[in-house]
Each structure stands twice: as C-alpha cells, then as structure tokens.
C-alpha positions as CSV (number, residue, x, y, z in Angstrom):
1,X,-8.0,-33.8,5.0
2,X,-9.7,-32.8,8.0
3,X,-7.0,-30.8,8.9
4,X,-7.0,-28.7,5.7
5,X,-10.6,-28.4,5.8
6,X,-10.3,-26.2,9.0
7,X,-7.7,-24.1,7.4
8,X,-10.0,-23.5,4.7
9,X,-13.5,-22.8,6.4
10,X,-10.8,-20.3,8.8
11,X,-9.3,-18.5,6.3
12,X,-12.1,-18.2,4.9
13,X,-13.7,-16.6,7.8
14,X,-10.7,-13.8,8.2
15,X,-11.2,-13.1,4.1
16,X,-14.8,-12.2,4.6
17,X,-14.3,-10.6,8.0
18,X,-11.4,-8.4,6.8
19,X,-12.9,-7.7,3.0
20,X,-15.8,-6.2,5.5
21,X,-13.7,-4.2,6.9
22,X,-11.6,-2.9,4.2
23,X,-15.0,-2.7,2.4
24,X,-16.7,0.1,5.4
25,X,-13.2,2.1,5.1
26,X,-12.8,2.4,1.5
27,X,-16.8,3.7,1.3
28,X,-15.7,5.9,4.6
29,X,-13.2,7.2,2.2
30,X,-15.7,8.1,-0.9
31,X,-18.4,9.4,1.5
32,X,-16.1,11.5,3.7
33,X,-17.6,14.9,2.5
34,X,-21.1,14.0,3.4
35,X,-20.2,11.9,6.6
36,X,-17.7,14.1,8.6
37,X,-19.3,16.2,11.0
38,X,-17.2,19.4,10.4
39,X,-15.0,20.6,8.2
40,X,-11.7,19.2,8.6
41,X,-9.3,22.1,7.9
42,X,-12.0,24.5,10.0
43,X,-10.0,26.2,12.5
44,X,-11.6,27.7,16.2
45,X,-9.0,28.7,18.3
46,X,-12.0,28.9,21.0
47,X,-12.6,25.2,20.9
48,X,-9.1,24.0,20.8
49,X,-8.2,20.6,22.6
50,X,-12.1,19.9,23.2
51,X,-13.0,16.2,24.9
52,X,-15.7,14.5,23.1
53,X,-19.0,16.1,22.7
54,X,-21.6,15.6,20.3
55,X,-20.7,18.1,18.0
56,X,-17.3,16.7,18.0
57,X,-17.2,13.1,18.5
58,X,-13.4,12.7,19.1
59,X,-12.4,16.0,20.2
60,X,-10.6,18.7,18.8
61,X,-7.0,19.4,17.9
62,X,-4.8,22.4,19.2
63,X,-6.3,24.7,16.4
64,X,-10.0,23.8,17.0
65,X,-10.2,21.1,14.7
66,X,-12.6,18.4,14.3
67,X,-10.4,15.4,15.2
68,X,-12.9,13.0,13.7
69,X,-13.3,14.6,10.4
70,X,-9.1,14.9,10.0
71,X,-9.7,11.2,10.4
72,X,-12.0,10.7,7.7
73,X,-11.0,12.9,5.5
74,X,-7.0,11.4,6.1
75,X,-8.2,8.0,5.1
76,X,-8.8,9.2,1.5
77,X,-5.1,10.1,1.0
78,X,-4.0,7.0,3.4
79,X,-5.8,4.3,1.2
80,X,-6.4,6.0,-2.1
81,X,-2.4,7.3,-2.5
82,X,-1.6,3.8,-1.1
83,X,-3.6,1.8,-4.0
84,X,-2.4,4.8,-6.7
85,X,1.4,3.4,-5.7
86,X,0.7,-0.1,-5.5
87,X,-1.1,-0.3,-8.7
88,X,1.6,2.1,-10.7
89,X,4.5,0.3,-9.0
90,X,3.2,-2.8,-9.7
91,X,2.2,-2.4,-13.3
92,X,5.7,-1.0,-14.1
93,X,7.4,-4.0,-12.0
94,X,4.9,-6.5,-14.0
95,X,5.9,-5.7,-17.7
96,X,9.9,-5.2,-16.5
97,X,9.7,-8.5,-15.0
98,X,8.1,-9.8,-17.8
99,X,10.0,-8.9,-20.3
100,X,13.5,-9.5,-18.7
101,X,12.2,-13.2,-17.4
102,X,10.9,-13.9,-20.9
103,X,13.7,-12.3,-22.9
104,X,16.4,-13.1,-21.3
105,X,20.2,-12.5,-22.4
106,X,21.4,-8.7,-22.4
107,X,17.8,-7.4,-21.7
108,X,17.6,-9.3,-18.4
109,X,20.8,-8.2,-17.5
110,X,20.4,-4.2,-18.0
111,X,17.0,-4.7,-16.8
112,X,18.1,-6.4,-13.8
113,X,21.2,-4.9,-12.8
114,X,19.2,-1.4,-12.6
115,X,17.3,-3.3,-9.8
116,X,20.1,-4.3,-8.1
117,X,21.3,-0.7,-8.1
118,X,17.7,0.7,-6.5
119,X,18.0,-2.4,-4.4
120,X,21.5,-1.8,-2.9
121,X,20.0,1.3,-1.0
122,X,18.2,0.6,1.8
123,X,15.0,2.1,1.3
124,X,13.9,4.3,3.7
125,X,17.5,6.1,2.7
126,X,16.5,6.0,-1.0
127,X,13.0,7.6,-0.7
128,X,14.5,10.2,2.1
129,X,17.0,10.9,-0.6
130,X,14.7,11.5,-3.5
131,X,12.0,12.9,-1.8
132,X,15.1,15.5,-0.4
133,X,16.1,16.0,-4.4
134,X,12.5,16.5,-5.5
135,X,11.2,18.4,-2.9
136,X,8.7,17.7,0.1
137,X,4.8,17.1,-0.8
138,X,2.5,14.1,-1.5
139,X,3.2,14.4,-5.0
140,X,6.8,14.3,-4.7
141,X,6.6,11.1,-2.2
142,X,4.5,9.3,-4.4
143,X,6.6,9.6,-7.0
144,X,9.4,8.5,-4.9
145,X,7.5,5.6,-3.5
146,X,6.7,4.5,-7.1
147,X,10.2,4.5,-8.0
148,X,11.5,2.5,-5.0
149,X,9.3,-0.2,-5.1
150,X,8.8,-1.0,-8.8
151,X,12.2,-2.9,-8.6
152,X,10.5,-5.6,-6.0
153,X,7.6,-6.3,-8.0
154,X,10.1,-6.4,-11.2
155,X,12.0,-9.4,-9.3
156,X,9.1,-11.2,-8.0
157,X,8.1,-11.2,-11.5
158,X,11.4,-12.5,-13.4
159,X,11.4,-15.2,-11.1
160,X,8.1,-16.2,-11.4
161,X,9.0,-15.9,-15.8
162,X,11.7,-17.8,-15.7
163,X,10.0,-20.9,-14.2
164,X,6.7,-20.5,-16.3
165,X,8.3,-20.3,-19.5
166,X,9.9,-23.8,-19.6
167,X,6.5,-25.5,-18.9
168,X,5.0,-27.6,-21.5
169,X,2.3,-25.2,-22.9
170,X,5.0,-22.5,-23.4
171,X,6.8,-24.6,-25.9
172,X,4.2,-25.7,-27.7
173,X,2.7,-22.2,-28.3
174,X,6.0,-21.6,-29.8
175,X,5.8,-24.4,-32.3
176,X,2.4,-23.6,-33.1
177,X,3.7,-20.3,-34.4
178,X,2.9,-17.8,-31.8
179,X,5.0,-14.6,-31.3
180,X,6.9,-13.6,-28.1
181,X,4.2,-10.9,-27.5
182,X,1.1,-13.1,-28.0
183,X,3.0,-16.2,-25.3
184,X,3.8,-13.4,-23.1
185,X,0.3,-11.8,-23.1
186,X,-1.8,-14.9,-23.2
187,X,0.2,-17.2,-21.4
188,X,2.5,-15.9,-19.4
189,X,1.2,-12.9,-17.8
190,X,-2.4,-14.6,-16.4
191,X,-0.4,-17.3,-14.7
192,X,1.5,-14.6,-12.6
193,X,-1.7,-12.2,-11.8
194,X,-2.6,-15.2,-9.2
195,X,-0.2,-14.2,-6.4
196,X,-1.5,-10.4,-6.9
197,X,-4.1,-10.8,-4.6
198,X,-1.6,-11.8,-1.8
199,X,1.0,-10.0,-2.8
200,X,-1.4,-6.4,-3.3
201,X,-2.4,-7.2,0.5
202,X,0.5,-7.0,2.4
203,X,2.0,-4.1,0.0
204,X,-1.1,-2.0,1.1
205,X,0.1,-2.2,4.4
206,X,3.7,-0.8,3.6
207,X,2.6,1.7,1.6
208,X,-0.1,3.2,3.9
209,X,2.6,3.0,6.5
210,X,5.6,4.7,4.1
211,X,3.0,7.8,3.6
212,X,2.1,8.2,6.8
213,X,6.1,7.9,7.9
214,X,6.8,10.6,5.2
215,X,3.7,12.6,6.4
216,X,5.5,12.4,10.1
217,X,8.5,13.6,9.0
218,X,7.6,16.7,7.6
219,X,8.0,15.8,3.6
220,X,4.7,14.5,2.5
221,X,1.1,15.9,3.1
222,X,1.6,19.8,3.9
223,X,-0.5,21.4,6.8
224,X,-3.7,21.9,6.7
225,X,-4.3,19.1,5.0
226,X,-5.3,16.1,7.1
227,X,-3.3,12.5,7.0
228,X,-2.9,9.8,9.5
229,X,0.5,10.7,9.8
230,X,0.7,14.4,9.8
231,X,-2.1,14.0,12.9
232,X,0.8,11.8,14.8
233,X,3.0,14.6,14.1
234,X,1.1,17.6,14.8
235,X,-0.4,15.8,18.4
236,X,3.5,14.8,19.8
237,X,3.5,17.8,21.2
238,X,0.7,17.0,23.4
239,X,1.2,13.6,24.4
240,X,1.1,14.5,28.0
241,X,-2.2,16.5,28.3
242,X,-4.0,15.2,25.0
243,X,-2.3,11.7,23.9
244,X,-5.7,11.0,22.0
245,X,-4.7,13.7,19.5
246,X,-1.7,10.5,18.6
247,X,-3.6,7.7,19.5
248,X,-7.2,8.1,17.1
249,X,-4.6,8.1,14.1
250,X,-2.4,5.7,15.2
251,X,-5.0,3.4,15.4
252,X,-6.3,4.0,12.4
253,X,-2.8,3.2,10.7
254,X,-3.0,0.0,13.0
255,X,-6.1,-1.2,12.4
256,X,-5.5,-0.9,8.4
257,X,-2.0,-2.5,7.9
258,X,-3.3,-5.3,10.8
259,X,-6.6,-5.9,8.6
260,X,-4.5,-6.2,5.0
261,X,-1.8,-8.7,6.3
262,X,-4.5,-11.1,7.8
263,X,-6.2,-10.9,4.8
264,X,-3.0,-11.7,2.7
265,X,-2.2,-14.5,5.0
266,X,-6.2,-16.0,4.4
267,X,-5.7,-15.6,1.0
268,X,-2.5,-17.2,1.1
269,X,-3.6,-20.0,3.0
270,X,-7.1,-20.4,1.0
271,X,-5.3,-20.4,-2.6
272,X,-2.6,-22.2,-1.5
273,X,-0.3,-19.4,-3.0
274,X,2.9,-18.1,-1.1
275,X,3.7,-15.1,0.3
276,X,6.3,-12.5,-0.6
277,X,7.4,-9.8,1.4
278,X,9.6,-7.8,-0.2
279,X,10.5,-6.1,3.1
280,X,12.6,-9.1,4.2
C-alpha cells in the first residue's frame, strides 16, 4: 500500500514536471514568429559562424544565420508534423483495428494480412523506399510515415477488440438489440482510447525522431527551411571548429523524445495501463 502510494505521488510528479515542459515547447512553437530574435532563413555571409552575442544568442550558422531562431522556428515542423502523423496514423490504425477485431472472419484476415505485408519490411527500409518512389520533401515523408505506422496502431487495436468484445456488457448490448456500429462506437471504441495517452507519448518520440532522421538524410525538409534535423546535417561539416552548430539541435531532439517517454512511463505507472512500443 505504501509502496504503491510512492509510485503514485512519483509519477505523478514526472507527469506534471514533463506536461510543463512539453507545455513551454508547444507555446515556443505557436509564438515562434514573435519570439525568435531574427529571421531564421536571413542569410549574412559577414556574420557567418558567430559565438554568442546578444543579438544572436546561440550563434550563427555557416550562412549567417540565427542559430537560435532555426531552433524555434524547427520546433514547429518537429512537434506539429510529429502530432499531424500520430494523430492521422492513429485514427486510421483505430477504425482498421476496430473493425477487423470486431468483425472478424474474412475482414480480419484481408485486413490483417495487409499488416503483416507493411510489417514484414523493416521500417526504416520501407519509408526510405517510399519516400525514394514519391520523391524527397516533408510532404512526401509524412505521407510515408503515415503509411508505415498505421499498421501498429491497427494491431494494437485488434488485440485489444478481440478481448473486449467477449466481456459481459458486449453480449448483452447485443441482446438488447443494438447494431454492430452502435456496440462498436459506444462500447468498444471508449474502452481502447485509455492506453492513448501512453501509447501517443512514446510515439511522439519516434516520430519527432523519424523526421528529423529523414531531414538528415537529405529527403525531408528542403534548405532553407529550418528543422532539427536538417541543422545536424547542415553543421557535420563543422564539427571540428563549430560542433555547437550539431549540438543546439541535437539537444533539442534529446530533450523532446527524453521528456515524452518519461511521461508515458508516469502515465503508465499512474493509470495502471501498459506500455506498447511498437518499435520492439
């Protein structure tokens, strides 16, 4: 008892600790215009590679950019691509999953043996492969991302289905009458929203960390446009004389995907609900 009542009071200690975290950077990210101290894409060949001075608090980069302001201004595509994939991947994965768990027969097979195709990729490969047929840009990885990951959340999902629907309630809204839509929308889908909160935590993480990957590689966010992974990229070729020009976004990718998986372990731990990673 005592025990689980330190768990508790600690976890929820992280879940306030990170929400204020995650809370600053997300209004960073709506207030970037009016909070960067330069513009980001402004380029002074005079003031290029710059230390820290007041009218540039982190530096500049090799084209006389303000590092600080790449920063801010990257953390609007970091988080708000990240949450536009988790939420699109997860809606489609929610009603797939749904419907195949619920269903059953030949729909949960066709349903589910397309996942096992996506699946049998690894899926760095897959994305590379579909970002390659598409072509390289944000756009294009999104839509990759969102077509990768779907499959996960479309598992997660079944499973979670095919357990729920042979509880008590379940047959007796059938009795009472009630169609397969109506049991599915009012009493199967809120009892698998729970785990969202966990889940959504640590899939933040990935996908903030698949964009920048993508960005680093050359096939998502195109120059000048500034991304936490596009900055790693464009400052390798200084990580001798101005490593900083890696390390500011680095850090940033750190300290994001560090704060959402303690969070999703708090919330795990506080709601008693385990956690999937779909990575494993």
């Amino acid at each position: 008892m005592i025990t689980s009542l330190r768990i508790m009071m600690r976890s929820q200690k992280v879940i306030v600790l990170c929400s204020i975290i995650l809370s600053f950077l997300f209004i960073i990210t709506i207030l970037a215009p009016w909070v960067a101290p330069n513009d980001p894409i402004a380029v002074n060949l005079a003031n290029k590679l710059q230390p820290s001075s007041f009218e540039y608090p982190l530096g500049t980069d090799h084209l006389g950019r303000c590092t600080l302001s790449r920063i801010l201004y990257g953390a609007r595509i970091s988080l708000g691509f990240a949450t536009l994939i988790f939420i699109s991947s997860l809606g489609i994965g929610l009603i797939v999953g749904t419907i195949a768990g619920y269903k059953g027969g030949w729909v949960d097979q066709v349903l589910m043996r397309l996942c096992d195709g996506v699946m049998a990729f690894p899926n760095l490969l897959l994305i590379l492969g579909l970002v390659g047929i598409l072509g390289p840009g944000l756009k294009q990885v999104i839509i990759a991302l969102m077509l990768v990951q779907w499959v996960y959340y479309a598992r997660i999902f079944r499973g979670m289905v095919l357990s729920l629907k042979e509880q008590n309630y379940i047959a007796a809204a059938k009795i009472s009458g009630s169609s397969q839509w109506k049991i599915m929308k009012k009493h199967i889908v809120p009892n698998v929203l729970p785990p969202l909160a966990v889940m959504g935590t640590l899939e933040m993480g990935w996908a903030i960390m698949d964009i920048s990957a993508m960005s680093f590689l050359g096939l998502g966010v195109q120059p000048p446009t500034p991304e936490w992974g596009a900055m790693i990229h464009e400052g390798k070729s200084y990580i001798r004389t101005n490593p900083e020009l890696m390390l500011y976004p680095g850090l940033m990718i750190m300290l994001v995907v560090v704060t959402f998986n303690l969070l999703g372990e708090a919330l795990s731990e506080r709601f008693g609900v385990k956690r999937v990673n779909k990575k494993e």
